[in-house]
PDB file with SEQRES, HELIX, SHEET and CRYST1 records, atoms N, CA, C and O in Angstrom:
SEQRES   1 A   83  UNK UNK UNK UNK UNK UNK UNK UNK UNK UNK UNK UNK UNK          
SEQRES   2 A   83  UNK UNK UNK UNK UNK UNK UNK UNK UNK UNK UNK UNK UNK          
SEQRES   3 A   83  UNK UNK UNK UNK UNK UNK UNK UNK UNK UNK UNK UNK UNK          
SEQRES   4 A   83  UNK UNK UNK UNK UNK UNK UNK UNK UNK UNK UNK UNK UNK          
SEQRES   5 A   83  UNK UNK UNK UNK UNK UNK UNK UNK UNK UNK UNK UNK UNK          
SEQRES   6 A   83  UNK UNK UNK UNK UNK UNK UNK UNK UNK UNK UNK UNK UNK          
SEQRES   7 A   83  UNK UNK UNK UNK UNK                                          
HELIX    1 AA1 UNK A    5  UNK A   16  1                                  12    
HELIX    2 AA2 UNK A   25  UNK A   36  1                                  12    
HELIX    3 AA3 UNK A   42  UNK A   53  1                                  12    
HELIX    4 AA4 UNK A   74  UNK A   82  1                                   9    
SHEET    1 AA1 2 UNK A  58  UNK A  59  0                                        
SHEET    2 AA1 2 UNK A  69  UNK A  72 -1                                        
CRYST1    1.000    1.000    1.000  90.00  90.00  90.00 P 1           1          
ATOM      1  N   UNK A   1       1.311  -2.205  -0.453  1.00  0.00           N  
ATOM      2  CA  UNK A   1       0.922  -0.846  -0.741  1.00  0.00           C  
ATOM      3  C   UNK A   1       1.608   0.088   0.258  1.00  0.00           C  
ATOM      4  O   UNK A   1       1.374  -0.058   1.458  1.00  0.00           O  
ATOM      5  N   UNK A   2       2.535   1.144  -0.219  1.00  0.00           N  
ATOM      6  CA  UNK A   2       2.857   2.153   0.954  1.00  0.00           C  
ATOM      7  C   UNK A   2       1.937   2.870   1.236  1.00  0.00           C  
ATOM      8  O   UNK A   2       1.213   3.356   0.368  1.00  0.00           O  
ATOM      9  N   UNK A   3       1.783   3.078   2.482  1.00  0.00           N  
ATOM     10  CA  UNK A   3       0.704   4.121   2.840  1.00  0.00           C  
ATOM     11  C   UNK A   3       1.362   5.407   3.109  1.00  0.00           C  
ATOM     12  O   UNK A   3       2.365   5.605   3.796  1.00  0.00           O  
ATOM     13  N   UNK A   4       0.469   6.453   2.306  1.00  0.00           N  
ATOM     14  CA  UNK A   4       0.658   7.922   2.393  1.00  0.00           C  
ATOM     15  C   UNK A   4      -0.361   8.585   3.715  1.00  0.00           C  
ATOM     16  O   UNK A   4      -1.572   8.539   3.935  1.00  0.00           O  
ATOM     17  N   UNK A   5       0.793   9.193   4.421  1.00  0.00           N  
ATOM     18  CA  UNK A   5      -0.367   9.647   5.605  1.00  0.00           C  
ATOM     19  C   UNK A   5      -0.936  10.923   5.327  1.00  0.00           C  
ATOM     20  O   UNK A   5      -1.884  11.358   5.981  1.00  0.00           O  
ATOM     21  N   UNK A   6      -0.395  11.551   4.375  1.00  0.00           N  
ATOM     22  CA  UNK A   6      -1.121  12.459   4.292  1.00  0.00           C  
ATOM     23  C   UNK A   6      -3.119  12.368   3.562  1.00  0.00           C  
ATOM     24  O   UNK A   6      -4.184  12.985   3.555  1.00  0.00           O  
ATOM     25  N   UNK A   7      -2.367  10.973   3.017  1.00  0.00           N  
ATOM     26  CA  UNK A   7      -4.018  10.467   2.230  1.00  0.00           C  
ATOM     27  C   UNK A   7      -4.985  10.077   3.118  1.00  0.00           C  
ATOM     28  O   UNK A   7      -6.159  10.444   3.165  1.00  0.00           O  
ATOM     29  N   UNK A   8      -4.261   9.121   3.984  1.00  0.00           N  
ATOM     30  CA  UNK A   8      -4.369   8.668   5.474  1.00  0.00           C  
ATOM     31  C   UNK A   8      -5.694  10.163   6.043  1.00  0.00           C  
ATOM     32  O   UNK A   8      -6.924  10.201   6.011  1.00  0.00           O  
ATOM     33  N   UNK A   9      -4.780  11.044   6.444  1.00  0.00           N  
ATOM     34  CA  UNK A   9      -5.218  12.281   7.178  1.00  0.00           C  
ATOM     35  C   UNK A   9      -6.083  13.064   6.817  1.00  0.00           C  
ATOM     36  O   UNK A   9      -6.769  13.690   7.625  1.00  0.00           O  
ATOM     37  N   UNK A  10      -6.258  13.211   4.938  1.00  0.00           N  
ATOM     38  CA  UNK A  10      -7.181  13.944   4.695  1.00  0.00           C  
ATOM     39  C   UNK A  10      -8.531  12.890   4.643  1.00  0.00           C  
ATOM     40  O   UNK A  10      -9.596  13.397   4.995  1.00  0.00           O  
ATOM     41  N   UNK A  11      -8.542  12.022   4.390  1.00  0.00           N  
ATOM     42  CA  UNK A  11      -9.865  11.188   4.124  1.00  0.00           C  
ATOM     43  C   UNK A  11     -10.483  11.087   5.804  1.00  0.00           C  
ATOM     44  O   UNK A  11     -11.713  11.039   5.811  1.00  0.00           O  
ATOM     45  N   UNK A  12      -9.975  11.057   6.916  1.00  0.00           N  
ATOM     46  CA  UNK A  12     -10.457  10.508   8.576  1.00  0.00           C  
ATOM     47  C   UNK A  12     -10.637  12.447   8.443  1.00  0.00           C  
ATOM     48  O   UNK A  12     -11.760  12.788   8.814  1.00  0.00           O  
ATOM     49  N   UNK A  13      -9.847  13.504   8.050  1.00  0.00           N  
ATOM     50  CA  UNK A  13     -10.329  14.839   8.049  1.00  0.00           C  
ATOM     51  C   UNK A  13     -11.789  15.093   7.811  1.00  0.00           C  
ATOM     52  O   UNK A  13     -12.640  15.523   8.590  1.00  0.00           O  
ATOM     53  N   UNK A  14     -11.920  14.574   6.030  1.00  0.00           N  
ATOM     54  CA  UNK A  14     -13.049  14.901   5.547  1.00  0.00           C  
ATOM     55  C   UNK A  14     -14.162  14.256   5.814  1.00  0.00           C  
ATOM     56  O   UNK A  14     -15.205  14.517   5.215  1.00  0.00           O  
ATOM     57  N   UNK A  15     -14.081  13.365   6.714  1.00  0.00           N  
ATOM     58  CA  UNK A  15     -15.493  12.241   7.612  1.00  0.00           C  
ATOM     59  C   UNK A  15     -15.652  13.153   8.747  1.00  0.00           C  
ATOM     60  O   UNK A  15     -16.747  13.669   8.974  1.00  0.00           O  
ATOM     61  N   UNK A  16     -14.813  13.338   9.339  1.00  0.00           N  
ATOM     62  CA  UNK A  16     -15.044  14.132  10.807  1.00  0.00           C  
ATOM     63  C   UNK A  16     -15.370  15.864  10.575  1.00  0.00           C  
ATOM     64  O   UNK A  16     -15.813  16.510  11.524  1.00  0.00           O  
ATOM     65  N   UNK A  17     -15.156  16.396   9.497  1.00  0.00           N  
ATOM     66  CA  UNK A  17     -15.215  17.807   8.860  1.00  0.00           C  
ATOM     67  C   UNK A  17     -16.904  17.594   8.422  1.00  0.00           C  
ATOM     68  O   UNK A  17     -17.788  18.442   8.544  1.00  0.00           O  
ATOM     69  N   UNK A  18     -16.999  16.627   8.047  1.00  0.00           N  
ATOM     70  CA  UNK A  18     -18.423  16.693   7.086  1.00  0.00           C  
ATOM     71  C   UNK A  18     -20.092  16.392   7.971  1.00  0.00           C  
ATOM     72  O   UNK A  18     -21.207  16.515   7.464  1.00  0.00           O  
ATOM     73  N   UNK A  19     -19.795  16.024   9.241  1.00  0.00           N  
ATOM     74  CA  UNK A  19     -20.219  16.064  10.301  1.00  0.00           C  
ATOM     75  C   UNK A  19     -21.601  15.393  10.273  1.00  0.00           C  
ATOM     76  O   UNK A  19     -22.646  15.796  10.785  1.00  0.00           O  
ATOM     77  N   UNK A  20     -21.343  14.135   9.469  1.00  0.00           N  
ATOM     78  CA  UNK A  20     -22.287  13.323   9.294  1.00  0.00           C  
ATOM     79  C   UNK A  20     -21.777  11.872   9.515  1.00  0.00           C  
ATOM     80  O   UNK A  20     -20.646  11.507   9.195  1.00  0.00           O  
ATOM     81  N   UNK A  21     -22.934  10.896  10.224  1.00  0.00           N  
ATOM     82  CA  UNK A  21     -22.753   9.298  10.561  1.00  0.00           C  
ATOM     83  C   UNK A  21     -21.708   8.848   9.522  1.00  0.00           C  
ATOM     84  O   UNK A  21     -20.695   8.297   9.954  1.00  0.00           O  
ATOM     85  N   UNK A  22     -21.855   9.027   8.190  1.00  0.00           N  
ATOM     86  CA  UNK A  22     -21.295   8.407   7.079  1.00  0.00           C  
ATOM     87  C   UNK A  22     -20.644   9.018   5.871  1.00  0.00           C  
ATOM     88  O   UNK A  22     -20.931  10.159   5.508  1.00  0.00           O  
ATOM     89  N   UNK A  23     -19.856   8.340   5.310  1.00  0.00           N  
ATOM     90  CA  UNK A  23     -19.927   8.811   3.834  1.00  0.00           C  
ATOM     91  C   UNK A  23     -19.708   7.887   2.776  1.00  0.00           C  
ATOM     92  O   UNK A  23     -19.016   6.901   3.031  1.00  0.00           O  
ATOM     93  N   UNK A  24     -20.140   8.019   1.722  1.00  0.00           N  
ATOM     94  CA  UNK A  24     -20.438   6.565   0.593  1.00  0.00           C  
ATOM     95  C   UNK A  24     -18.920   6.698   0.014  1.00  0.00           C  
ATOM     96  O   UNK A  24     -18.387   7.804  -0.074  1.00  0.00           O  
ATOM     97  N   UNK A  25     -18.375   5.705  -0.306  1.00  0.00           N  
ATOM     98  CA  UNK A  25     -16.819   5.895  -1.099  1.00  0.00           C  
ATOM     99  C   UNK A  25     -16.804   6.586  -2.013  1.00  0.00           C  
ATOM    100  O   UNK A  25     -15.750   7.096  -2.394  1.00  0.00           O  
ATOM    101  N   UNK A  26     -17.932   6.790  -2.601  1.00  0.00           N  
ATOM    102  CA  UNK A  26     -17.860   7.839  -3.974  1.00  0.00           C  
ATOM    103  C   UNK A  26     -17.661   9.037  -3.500  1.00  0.00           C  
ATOM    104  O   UNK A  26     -16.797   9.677  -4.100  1.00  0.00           O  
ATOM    105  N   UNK A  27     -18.442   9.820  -2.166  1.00  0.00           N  
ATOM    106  CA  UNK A  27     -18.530  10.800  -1.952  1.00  0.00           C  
ATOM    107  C   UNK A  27     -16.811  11.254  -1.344  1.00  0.00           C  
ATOM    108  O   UNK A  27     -16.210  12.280  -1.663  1.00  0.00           O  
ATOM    109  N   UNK A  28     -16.355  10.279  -0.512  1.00  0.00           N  
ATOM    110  CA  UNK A  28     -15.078  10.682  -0.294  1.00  0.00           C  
ATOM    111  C   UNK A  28     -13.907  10.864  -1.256  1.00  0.00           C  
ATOM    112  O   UNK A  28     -12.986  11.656  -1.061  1.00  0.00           O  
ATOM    113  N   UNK A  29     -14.055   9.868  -2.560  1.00  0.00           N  
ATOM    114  CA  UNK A  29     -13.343   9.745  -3.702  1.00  0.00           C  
ATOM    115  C   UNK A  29     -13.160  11.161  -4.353  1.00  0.00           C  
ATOM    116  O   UNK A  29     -12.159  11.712  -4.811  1.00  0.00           O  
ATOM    117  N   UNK A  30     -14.625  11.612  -4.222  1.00  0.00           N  
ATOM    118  CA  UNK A  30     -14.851  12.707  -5.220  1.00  0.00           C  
ATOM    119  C   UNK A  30     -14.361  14.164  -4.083  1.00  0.00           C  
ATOM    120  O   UNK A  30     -14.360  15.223  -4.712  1.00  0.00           O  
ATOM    121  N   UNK A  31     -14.009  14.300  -2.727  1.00  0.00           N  
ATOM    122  CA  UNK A  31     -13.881  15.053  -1.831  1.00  0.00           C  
ATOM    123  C   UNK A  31     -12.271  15.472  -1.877  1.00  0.00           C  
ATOM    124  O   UNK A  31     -11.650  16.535  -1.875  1.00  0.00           O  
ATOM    125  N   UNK A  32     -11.990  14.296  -1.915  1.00  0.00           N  
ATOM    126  CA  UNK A  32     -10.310  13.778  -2.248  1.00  0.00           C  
ATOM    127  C   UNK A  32      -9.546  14.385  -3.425  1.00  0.00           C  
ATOM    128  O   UNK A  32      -8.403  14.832  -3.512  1.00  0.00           O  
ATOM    129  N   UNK A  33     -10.758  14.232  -4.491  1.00  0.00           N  
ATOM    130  CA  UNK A  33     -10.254  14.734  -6.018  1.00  0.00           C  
ATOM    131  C   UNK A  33     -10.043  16.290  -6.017  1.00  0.00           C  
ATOM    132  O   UNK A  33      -9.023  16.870  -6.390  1.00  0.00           O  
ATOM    133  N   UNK A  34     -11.267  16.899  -5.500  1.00  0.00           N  
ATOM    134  CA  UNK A  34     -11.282  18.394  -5.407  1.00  0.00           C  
ATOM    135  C   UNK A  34     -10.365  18.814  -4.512  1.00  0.00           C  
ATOM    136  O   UNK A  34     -10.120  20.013  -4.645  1.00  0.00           O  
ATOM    137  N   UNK A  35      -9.506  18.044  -3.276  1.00  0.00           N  
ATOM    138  CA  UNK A  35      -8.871  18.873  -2.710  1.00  0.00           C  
ATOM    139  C   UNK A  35      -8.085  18.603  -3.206  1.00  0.00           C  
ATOM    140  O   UNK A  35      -7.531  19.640  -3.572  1.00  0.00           O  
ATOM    141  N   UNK A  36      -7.192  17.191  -3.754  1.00  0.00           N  
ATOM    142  CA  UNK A  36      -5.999  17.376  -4.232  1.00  0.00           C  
ATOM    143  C   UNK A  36      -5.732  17.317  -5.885  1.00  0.00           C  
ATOM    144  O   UNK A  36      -4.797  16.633  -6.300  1.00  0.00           O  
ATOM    145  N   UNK A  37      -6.161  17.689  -6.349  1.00  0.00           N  
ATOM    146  CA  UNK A  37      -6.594  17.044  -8.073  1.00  0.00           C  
ATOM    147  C   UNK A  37      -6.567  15.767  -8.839  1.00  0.00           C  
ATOM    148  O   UNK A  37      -7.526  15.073  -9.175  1.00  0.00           O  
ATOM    149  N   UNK A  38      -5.114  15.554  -9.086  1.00  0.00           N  
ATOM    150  CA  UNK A  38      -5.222  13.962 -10.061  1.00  0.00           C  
ATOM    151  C   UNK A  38      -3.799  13.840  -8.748  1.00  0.00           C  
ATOM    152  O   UNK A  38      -2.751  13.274  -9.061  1.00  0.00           O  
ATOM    153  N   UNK A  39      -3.933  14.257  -7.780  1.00  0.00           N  
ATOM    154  CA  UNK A  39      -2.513  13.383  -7.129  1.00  0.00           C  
ATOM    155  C   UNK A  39      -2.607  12.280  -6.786  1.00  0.00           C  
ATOM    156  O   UNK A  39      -1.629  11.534  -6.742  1.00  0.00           O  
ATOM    157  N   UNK A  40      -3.936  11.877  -6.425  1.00  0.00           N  
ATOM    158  CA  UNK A  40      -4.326  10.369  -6.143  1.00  0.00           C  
ATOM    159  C   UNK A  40      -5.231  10.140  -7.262  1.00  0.00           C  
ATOM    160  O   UNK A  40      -5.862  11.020  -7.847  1.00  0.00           O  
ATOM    161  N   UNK A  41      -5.257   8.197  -7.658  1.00  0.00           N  
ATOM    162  CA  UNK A  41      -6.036   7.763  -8.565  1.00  0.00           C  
ATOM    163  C   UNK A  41      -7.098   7.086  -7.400  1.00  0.00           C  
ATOM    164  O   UNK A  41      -6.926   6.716  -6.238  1.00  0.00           O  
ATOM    165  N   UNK A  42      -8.419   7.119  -8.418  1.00  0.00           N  
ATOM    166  CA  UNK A  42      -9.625   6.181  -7.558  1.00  0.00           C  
ATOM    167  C   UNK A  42      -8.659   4.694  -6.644  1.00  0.00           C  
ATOM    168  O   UNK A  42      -8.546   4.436  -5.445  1.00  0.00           O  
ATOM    169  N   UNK A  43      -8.234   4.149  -7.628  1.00  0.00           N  
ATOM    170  CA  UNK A  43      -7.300   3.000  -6.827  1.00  0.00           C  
ATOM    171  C   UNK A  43      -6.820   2.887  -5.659  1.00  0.00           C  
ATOM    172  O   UNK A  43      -7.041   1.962  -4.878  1.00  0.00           O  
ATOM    173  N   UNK A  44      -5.834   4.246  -5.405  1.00  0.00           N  
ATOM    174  CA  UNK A  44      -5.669   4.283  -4.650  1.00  0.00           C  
ATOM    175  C   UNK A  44      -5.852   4.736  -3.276  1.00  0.00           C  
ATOM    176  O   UNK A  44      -5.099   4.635  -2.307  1.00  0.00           O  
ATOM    177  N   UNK A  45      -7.568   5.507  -3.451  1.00  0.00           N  
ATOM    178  CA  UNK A  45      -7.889   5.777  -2.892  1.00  0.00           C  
ATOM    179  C   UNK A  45      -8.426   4.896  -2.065  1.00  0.00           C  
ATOM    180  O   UNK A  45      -8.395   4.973  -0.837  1.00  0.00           O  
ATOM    181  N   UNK A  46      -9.217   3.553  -3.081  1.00  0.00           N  
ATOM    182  CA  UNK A  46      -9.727   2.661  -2.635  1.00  0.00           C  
ATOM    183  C   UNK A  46      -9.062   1.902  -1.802  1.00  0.00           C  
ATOM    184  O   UNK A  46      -9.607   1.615  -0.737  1.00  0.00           O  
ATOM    185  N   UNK A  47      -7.761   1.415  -2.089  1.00  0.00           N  
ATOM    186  CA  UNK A  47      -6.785   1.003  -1.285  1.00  0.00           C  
ATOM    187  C   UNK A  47      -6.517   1.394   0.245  1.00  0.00           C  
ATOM    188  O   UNK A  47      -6.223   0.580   1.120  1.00  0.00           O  
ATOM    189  N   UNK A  48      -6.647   2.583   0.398  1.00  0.00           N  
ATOM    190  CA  UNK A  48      -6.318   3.429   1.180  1.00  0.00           C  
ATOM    191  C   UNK A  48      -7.656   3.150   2.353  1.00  0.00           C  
ATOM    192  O   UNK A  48      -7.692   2.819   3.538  1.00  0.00           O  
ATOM    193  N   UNK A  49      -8.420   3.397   1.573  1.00  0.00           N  
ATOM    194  CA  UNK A  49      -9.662   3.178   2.701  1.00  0.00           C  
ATOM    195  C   UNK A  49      -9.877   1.319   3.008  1.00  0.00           C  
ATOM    196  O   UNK A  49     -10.573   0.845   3.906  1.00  0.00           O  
ATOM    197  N   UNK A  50      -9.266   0.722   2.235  1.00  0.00           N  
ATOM    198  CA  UNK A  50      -9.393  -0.801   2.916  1.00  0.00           C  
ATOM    199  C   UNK A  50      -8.386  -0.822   4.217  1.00  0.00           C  
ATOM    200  O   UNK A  50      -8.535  -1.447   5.267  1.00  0.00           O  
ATOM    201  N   UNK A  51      -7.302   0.065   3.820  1.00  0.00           N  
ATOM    202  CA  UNK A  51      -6.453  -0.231   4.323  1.00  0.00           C  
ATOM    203  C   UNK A  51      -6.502   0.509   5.918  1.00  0.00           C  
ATOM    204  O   UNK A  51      -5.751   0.400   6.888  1.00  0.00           O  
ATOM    205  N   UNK A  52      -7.603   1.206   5.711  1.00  0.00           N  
ATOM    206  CA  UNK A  52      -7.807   2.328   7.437  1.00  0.00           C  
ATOM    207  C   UNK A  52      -8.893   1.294   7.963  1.00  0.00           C  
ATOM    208  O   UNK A  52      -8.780   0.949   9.139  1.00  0.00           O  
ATOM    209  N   UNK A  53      -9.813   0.828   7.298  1.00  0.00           N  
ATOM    210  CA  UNK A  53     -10.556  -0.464   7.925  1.00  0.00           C  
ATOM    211  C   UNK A  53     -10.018  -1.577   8.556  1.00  0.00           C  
ATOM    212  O   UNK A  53     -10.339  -2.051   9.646  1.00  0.00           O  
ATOM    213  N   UNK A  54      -9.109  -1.977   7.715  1.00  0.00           N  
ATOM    214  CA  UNK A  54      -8.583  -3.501   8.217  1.00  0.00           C  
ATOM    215  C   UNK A  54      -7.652  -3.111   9.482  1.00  0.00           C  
ATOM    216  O   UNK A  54      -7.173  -4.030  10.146  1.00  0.00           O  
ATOM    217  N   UNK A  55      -7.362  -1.653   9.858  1.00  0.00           N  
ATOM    218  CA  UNK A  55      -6.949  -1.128  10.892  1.00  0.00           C  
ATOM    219  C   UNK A  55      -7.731  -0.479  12.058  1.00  0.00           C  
ATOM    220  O   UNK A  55      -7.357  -0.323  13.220  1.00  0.00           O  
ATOM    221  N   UNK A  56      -8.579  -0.232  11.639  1.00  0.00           N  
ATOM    222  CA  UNK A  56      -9.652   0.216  12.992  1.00  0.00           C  
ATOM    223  C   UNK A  56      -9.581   1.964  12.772  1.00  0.00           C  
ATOM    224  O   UNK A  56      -9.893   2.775  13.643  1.00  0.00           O  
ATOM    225  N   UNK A  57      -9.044   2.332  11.256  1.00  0.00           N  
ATOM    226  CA  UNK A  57      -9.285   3.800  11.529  1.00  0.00           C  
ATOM    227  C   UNK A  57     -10.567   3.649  10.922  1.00  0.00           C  
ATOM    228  O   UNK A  57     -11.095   4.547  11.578  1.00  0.00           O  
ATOM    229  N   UNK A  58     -11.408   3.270  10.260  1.00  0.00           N  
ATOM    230  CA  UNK A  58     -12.787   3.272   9.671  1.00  0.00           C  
ATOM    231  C   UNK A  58     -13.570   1.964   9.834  1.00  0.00           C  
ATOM    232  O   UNK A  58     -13.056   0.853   9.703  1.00  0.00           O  
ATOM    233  N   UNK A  59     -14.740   2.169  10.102  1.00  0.00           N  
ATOM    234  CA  UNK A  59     -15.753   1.145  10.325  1.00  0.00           C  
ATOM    235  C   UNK A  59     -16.869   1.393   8.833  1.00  0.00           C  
ATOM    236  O   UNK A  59     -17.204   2.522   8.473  1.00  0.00           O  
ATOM    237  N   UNK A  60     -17.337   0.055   8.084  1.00  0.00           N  
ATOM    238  CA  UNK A  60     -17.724   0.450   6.770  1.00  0.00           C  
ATOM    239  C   UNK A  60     -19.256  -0.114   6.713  1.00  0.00           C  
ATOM    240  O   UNK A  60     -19.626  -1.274   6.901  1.00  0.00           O  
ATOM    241  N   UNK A  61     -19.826   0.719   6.488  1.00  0.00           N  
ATOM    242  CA  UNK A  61     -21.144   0.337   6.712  1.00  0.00           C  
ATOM    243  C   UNK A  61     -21.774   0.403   5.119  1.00  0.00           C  
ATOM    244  O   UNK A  61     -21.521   1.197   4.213  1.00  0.00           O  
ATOM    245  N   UNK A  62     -22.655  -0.713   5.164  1.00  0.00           N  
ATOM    246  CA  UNK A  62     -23.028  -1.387   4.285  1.00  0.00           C  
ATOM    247  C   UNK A  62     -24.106  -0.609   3.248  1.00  0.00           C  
ATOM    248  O   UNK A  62     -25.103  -0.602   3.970  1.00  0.00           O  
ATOM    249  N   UNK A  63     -24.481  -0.003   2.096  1.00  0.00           N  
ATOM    250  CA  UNK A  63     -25.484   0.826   1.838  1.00  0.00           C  
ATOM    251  C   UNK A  63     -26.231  -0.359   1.027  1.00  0.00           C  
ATOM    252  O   UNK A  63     -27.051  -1.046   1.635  1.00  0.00           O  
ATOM    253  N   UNK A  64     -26.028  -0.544   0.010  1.00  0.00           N  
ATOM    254  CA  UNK A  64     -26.918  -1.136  -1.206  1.00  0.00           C  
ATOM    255  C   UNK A  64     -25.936  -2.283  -2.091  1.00  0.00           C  
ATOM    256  O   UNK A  64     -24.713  -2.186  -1.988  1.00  0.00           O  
ATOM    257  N   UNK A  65     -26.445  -3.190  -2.818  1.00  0.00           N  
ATOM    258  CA  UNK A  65     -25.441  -4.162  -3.116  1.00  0.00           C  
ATOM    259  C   UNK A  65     -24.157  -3.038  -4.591  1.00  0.00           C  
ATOM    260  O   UNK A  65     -24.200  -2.383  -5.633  1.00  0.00           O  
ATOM    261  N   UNK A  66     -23.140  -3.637  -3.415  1.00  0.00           N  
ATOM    262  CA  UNK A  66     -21.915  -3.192  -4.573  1.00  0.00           C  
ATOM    263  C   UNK A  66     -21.649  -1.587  -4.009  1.00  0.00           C  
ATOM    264  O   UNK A  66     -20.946  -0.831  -4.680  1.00  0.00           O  
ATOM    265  N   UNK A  67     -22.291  -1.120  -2.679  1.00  0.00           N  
ATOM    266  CA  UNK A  67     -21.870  -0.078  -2.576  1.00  0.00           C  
ATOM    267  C   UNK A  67     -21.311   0.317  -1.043  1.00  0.00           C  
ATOM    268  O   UNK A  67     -21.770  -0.487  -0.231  1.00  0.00           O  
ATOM    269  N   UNK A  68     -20.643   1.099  -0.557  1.00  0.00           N  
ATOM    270  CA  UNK A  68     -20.236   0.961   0.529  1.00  0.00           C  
ATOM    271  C   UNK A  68     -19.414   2.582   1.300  1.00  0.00           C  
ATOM    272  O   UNK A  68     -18.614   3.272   0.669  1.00  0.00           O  
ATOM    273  N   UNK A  69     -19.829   2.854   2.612  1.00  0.00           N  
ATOM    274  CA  UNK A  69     -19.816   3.898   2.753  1.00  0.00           C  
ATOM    275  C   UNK A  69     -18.648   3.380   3.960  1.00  0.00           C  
ATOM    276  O   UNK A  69     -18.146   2.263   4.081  1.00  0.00           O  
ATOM    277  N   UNK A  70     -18.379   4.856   4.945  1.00  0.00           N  
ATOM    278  CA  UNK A  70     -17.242   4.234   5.733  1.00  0.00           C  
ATOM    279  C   UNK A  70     -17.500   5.632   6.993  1.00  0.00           C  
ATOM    280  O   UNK A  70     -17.982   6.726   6.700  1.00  0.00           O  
ATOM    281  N   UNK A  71     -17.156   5.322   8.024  1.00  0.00           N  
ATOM    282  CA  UNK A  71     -17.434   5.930   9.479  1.00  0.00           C  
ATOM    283  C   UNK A  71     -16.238   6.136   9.862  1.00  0.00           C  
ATOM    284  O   UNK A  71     -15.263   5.477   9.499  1.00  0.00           O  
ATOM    285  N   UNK A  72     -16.230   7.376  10.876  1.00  0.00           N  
ATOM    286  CA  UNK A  72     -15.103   7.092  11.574  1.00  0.00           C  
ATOM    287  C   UNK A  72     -15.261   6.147  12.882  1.00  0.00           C  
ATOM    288  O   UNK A  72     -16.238   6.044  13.625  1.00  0.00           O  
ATOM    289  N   UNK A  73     -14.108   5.540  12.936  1.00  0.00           N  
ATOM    290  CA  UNK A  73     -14.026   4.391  14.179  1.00  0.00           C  
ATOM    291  C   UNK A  73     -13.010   5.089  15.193  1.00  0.00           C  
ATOM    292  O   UNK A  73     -12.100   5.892  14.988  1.00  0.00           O  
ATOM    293  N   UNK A  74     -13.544   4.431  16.487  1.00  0.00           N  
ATOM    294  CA  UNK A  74     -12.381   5.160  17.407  1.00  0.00           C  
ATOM    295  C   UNK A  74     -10.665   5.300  17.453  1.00  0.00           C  
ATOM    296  O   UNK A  74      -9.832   5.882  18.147  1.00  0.00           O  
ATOM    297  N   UNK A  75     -10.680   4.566  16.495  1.00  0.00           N  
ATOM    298  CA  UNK A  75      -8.962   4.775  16.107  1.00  0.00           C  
ATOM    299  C   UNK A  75      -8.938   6.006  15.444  1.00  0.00           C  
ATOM    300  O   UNK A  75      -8.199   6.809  16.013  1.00  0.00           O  
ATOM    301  N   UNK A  76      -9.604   6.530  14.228  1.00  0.00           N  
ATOM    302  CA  UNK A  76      -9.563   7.588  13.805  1.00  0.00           C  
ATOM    303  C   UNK A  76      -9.818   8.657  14.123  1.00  0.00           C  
ATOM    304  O   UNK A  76      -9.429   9.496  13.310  1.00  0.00           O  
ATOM    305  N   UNK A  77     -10.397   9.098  15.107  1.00  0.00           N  
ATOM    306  CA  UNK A  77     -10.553   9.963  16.117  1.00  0.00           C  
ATOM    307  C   UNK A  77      -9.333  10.160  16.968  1.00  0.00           C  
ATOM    308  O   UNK A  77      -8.759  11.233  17.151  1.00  0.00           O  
ATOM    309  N   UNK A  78      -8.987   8.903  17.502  1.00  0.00           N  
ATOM    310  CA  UNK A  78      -7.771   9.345  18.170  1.00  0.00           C  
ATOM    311  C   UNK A  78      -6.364   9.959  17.222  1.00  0.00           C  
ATOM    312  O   UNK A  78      -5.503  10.827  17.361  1.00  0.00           O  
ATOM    313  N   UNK A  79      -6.772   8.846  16.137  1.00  0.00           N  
ATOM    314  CA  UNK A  79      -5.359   9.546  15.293  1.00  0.00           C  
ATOM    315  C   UNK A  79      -5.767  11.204  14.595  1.00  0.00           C  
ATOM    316  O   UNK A  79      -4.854  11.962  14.267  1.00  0.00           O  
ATOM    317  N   UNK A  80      -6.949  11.524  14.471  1.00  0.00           N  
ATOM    318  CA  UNK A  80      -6.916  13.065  14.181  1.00  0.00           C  
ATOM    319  C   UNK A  80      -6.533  13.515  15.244  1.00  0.00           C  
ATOM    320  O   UNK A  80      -5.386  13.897  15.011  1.00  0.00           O  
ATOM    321  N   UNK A  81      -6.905  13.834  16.888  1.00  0.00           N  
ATOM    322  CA  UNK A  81      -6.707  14.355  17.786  1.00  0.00           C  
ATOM    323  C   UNK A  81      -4.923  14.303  18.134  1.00  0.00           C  
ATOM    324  O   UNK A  81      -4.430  15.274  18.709  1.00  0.00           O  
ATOM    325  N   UNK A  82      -4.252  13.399  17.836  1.00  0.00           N  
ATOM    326  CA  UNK A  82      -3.050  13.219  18.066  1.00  0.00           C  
ATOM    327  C   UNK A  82      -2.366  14.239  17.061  1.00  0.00           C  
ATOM    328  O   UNK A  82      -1.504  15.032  17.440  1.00  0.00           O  
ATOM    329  N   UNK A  83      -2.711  14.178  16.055  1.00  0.00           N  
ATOM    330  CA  UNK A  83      -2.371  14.873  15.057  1.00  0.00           C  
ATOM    331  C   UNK A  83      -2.631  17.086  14.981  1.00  0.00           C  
ATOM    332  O   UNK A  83      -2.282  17.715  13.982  1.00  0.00           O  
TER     333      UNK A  83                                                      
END                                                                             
């Protein structure tokens, strides 16, 4: 999967903008859609956020079976601040 940093940047944006412990993947999916319209598909959104986990930009905390929300982790903090 290539990673787009700008997808990268707005999703660790809209966790740290929204100024809450968490957010459920739906809620970021749907955050994502309104800012950029159909430029990204759910897919790849989903992708995107496995792909900031298995890196240490998001930590994913567990809600209800089959559902799953995501934090910022101290990598993502640093990479907004760098930015």
């Amino acid at each position: 999967m290539p990673r787009n940093e700008l997808l990268v940047y707005r999703i660790l944006r809209i966790l740290r903008s929204k100024q809450v412990q968490f957010l459920d993947e739906r809620q970021i999916i749907s955050a994502i859609h309104r800012e950029s319209g159909d430029e990204f598909n759910d897919n790849i959104i989903h992708d995107h956020l496995h792909y900031m986990q298995s890196h240490g930009l998001l930590k994913p905390i567990n809600l209800k079976p089959r559902s799953h929300g995501y934090a910022l982790d101290w990598a993502g903090y640093d990479y907004l601040d760098a930015s």
